[in-house]
C-alpha positions, 0 to 999 in steps of 0.5 A, a space after each residue: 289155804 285149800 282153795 290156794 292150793 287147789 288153784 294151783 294144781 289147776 295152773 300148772 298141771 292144766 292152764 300153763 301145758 295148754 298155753 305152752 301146747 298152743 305153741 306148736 297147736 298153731 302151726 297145725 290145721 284146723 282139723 288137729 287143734 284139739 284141747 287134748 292133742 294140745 295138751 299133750 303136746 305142752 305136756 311133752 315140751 314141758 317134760 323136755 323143758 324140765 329135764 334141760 333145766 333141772 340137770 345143770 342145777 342139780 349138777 353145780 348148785 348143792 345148796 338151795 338147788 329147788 329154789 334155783 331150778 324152781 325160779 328158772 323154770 317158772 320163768 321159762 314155762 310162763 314164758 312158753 305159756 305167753 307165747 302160745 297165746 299169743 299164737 292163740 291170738 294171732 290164729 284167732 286174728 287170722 282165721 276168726 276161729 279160736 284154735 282152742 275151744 272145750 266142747 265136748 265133740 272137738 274135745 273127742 274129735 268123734 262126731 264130726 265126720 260120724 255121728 255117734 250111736 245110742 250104742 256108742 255112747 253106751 260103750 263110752 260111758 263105760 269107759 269114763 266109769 272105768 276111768 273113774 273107779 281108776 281115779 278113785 282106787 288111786 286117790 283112796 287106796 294109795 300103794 306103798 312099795 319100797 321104791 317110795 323109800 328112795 324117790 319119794 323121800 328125794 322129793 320131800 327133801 327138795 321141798 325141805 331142805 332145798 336140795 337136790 339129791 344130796 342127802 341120803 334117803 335113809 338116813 338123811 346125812 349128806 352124800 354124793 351124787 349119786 349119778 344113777 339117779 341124779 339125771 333121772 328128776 321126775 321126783 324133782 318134778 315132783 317136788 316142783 309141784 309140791 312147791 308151788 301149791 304148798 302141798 307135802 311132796 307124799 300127797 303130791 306123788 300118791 294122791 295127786 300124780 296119778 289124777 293126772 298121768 292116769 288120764 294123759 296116758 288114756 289120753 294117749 291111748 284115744 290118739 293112738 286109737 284114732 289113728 289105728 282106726 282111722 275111718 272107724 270111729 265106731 270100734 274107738 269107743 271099744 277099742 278104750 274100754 278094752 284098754 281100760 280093762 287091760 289096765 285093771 287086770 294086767 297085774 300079772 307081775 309086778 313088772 309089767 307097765 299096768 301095774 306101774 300105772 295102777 299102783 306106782 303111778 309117781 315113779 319115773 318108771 311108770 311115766 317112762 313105761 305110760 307116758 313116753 313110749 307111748 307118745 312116741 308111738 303115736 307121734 310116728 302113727 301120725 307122721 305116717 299120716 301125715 306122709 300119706 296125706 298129700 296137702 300144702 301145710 304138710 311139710 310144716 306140721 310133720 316138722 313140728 311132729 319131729 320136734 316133739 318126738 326130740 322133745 319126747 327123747 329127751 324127757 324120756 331121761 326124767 324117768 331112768 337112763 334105761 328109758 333113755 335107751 327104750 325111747 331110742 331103740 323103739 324110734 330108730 324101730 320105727 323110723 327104720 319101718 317107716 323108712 322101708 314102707 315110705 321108700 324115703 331114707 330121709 325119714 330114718 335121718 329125721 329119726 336119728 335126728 329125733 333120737 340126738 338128745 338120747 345120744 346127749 344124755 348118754 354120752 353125759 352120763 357115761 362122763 359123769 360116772 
């Protein structure tokens, strides 16, 4: 039973968002085919894919509405898993390399243009004991708060009872959609997990989220350092234990996004707040470097990167209307900056553009409540 589970926390929390992220990964150069870019590319293509499938089932079916939304989906991410490997194939026919390989230095994409110092690796392993005292005060010291009452529960009744937002939390009668929450199905995604390793909707969120949204979101913050950085691979190393550090003692108040990410990790807010906003961040970071860059593949890569940024507004609604607005506001910021910088009003189009699944939503939502 223990390894039946375990197995398929593998696949659908790490083999199928790789298979799904060598999709967009083949259209790339050699040079940004990496298991993390292309992990996190699945990971927002996944996201996105969820949020379009699970609102109209939770909008139109009321009873047996997880069983529906968990068939639709497994087909559809296994569909998306297959054709990014047979992209991997047809990559791997054309060029004789394998777009995805696991070796530590393609992985970290640091030492192929600068080698790494004694002290260089001092600093990154600080940084892995960091993330690894991280990982294991979220595993062994769980933190409880009152939003648990209403989204967790929400999961677990999807698991049980098989439905979707239609029962109260508190008391467990039936009740009305409540439209507030009913776009925003992070907690059903959670329960999608729960469902198909047979493991309590609780222990996914408190236990077993946070050794994965931890990691993609410093992840995240190594692609955004890569680029900040540029030439200076040697201040990357730093640049991640000062993140770390942040993390762990920015628990100033409890609004701030590291304290959603150290102790409410399973919460829609923190995934809004360390996953999202983020990914937009660098997503923008890298479509300016790819604008700066003059090569032939480029028009085809930043088309990609535009896509996933659209794919990113849309997944921002798993979390909260609210981080619907965020998403929008911080790509219309960027996309305006980047215009003036790059001279290029087209770069503010493919921003508004980007930013339609966020006008999608919100106009869906305004009609429903």
């Amino acid at each position: 039973m223990i390894v039946f589970q375990v197995l398929s926390l593998i696949i659908w929390l790490l083999l199928v968002p790789l298979a799904i992220g060598l999709l967009p990964a083949s259209l790339l150069n050699s040079r940004q085919q990496k298991p993390g870019v292309i992990l996190l590319f699945g990971y927002l293509i996944m996201f996105a894919v969820f949020e379009l499938m699970a609102i109209p089932v939770v909008l139109t079916v009321n009873y047996h509405g997880m069983t529906v939304l968990s068939s639709w989906f497994t087909v559809t991410t296994l569909g998306l898993a297959v054709a990014g490997m047979v992209s991997q194939a047809y990559v791997r026919r054309k060029t004789g390399k394998p777009l995805l390989t696991l070796s530590g230095q393609q992985l970290l994409d640091v030492g192929q243009r600068h080698k790494i110092t004694m002290e260089e690796k001092i600093v990154w392993l600080i940084f892995l004991l960091l993330v690894g005292f991280q990982l294991y005060m979220a595993f062994t010291r769980a933190s409880f708060d009152g939003d648990d009452a209403y989204y967790v529960v929400q999961s677990l009744t999807a698991q049980q009872q098989d439905v979707l937002y239609r029962r109260e939390p508190d008391t467990g009668i039936s009740t009305i959609l409540d439209m507030r929450h009913a776009l925003a199905v992070f907690p059903l995604w959670l329960s999608f997990i729960a469902v198909k390793s047979d493991i309590h909707a609780t222990i996914v969120a408190h236990s077993i989220i946070p050794l994965i949204l931890l990691p993609l979101s410093y992840l995240l913050y190594f692609q955004i350092g890569r680029s900040l950085l540029g030439r200076k691979r040697d201040m990357l190393p730093m640049f991640m234990v000062i993140m770390a550090l942040i993390q762990m003692f920015g628990n100033v108040s409890i609004y701030t996004n590291e304290t959603f990410l150290m102790t409410r990790t399973w919460q829609g807010k923190s995934f809004a707040s360390n996953f999202i906003l983020p990914a937009v961040l660098w997503l923008f970071l890298w479509i300016f470097e790819e604008n700066t860059e003059k090569n032939t593949e480029g028009n085809i890569k930043v088309s990609i990167l535009w896509i996933l940024l659209g794919a990113a507004n849309w997944a921002a609604g798993m979390s909260s209307s609210m981080a619907i607005f965020l998403t929008a506001m911080l790509s219309g910021a960027l996309g305006f900056f980047m215009m003036i910088r790059k001279r290029k009003f087209m770069i503010l189009v493919k921003t508004g553009l980007a930013c339609i699944p966020s006008a999608i939503y919100v106009l869906l939502y305004m009609f429903l409540s």
